[in-house]
C-alpha positions in Angstrom: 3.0 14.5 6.4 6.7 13.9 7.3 8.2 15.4 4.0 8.0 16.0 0.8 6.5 13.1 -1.2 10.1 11.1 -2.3 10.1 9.2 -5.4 11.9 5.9 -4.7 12.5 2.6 -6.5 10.1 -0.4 -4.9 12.7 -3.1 -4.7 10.8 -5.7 -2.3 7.3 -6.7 -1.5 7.1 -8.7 1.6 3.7 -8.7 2.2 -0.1 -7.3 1.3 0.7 -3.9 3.0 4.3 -3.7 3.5 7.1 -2.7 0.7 11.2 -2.1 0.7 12.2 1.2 -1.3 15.6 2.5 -2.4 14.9 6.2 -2.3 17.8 8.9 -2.8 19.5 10.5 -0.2 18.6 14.9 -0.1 21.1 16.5 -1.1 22.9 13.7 -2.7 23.4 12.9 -6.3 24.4 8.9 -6.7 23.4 7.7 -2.8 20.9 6.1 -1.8 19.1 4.8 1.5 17.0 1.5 1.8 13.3 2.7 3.2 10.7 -0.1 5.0 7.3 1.0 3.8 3.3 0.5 5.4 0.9 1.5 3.4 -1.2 3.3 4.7 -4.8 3.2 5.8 -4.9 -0.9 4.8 -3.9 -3.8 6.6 -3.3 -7.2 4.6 -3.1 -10.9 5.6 0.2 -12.4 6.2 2.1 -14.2 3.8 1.1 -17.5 5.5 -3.1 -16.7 6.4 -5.8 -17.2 3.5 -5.3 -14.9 0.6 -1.7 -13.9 2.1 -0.2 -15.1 -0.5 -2.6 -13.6 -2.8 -2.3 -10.1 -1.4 1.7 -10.0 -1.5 1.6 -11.3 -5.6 -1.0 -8.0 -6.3 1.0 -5.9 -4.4 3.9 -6.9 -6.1 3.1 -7.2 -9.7 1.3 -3.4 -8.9 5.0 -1.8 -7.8 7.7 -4.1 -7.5 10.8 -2.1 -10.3 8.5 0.8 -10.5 9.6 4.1 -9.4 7.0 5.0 -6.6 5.8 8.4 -5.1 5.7 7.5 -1.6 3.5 10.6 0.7 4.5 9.7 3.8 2.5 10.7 6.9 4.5 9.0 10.2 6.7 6.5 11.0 5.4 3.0 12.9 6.3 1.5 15.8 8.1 -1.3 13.8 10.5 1.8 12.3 8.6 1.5 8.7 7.8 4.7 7.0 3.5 5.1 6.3 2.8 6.0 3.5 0.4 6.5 0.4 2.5 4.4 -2.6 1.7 5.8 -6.0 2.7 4.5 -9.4 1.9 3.9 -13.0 -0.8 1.8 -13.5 0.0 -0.8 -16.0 -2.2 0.1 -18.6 0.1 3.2 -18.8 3.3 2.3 -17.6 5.1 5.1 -19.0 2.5 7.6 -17.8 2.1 9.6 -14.6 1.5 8.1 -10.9 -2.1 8.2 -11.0 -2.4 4.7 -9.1 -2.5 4.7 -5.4 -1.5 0.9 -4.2 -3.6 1.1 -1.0 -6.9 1.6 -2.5 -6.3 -0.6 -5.5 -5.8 -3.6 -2.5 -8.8 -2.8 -1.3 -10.4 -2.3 -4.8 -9.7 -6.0 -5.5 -10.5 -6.8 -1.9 -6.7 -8.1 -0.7 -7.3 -5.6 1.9 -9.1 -4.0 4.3 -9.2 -0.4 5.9 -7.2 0.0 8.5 -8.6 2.3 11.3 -5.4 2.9 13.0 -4.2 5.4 10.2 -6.9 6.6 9.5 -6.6 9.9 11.4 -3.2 10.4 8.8 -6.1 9.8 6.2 -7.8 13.1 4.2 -11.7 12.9 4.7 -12.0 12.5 0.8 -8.7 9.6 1.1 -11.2 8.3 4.0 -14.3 7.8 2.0 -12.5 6.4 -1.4 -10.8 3.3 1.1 -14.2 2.7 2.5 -15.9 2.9 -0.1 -13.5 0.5 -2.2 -13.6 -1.9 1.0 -17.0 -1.6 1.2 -17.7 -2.5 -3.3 -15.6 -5.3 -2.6 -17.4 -7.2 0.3 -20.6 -6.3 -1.7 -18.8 -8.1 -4.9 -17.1 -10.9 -2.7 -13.7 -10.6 -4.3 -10.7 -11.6 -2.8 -10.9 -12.4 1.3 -14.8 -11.2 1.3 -15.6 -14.4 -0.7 -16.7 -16.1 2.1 -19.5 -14.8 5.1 -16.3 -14.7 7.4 -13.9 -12.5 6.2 -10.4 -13.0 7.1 -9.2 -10.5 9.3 -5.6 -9.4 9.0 -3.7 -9.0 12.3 -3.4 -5.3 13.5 -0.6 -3.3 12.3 
């Protein structure tokens, strides 16, 4: 874990996997700092591959103008924060952050697991993603729908 968990406002969903936050500054009352997010432990397809477009509308109506709880475990190669994205789920929008964004992608198969992060990943967080990926290619939702899945490029 880099930090504390931060609770930031999702302003921008650019794809399946990847989300812009403006999270407050420490020690700072009114600033704030624009934040690149991955989730982590899932990888999406691109805007532009099968179910790309998909993915990015799901992740989007999930956080986009919710305050998030990001638990951030590194920071990529690409300069984008990891992290676990948790918010309200919409049945309870006013309730607590009880949805984590990652495995809901891969609940409604938009996603897969991603085995790069999965070392950031809890053995209990390890076994709820594959399990999830795993209900959806046995219910053929989203990018499982057909024998050969689409496989999102590596992170």
């Amino acid at each position: 874990m880099l930090a504390t968990p931060l609770l930031c406002l999702i302003v921008g969903v650019f794809d399946g996997h990847t989300l812009s936050a403006r999270c407050p500054l420490p020690d700072a009352l009114q600033l704030h700092q624009s934040v690149q997010v991955r989730l982590q432990g899932v990888d999406a397809p691109q805007p532009q591959q099968p179910y790309g477009p998909e993915a990015r509308e799901a992740l989007r109506a999930m956080t986009l103008g919710q305050t998030a709880q990001l638990r951030c475990s590194k920071v990529d190669h690409q300069q984008h924060r990891v992290c676990s994205v948790w918010v309200a789920p919409a049945s309870a929008p006013d309730g607590p952050r009880t949805l984590d964004a990652g495995l809901a992608m891969l609940t409604v198969g938009l996603a897969r697991c991603s085995h790069a992060d999965a070392q950031e990943q809890s053995p209990q967080e390890r076994g709820q993603y594959s399990f999830a990926e795993q209900e959806a290619k046995a219910r053929k939702a989203g990018l499982w729908r057909t024998n050969g899945a689409v496989d999102p490029p590596d992170c």
